[in-house]
N, C-alpha and C positions, 0 to 999 in steps of 0.2 A: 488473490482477491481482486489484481486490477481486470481480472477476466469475465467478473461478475457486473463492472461496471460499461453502461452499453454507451457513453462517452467516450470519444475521439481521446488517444492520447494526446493531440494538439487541446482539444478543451478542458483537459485536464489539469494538465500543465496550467494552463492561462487560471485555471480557477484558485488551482493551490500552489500559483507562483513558483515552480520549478520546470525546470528545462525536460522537455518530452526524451530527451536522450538518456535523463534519469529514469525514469519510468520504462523505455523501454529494457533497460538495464537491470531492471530491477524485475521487471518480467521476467526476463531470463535467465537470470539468478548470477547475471553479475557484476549485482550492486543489492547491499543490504540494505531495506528499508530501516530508514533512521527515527526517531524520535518525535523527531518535528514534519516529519511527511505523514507519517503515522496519526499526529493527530491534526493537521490539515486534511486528509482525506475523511481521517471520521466527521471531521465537522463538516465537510462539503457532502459527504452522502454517509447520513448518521441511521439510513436503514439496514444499512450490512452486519450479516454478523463479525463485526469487530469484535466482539470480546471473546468467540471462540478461535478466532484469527488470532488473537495473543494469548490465549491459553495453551495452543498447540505448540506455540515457541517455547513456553515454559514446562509443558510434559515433555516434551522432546530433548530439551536438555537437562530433565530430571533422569532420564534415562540413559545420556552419555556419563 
């Protein structure tokens, strides 16, 4: 999802208060988006599809 957003991880970071090391981390899959970034990013950019962003978490481990 952070690949749809055309903000800097630097202005990212700065918007929804965590460190760009997180973010890059998390781009790359090694660091799980948590709860509370999850819904910072939806409130800083509330056009994404989010809810099929969390739905794919949940068929996917309907499936494990």
């Amino acid at each position: 999802m952070l690949i749809l957003i055309k903000d800097t991880r630097a202005e990212i970071s700065m918007k929804i208060g965590k460190s760009p090391q997180l973010l890059c981390d998390m781009k790359n899959g090694r660091a799980k988006i948590g709860i509370e970034t999850l819904a910072l990013l939806k409130q800083e950019y509330p056009l994404l599809p989010w809810d099929e962003f969390i739905e794919s978490f949940i068929i996917r481990n309907d499936r494990e």
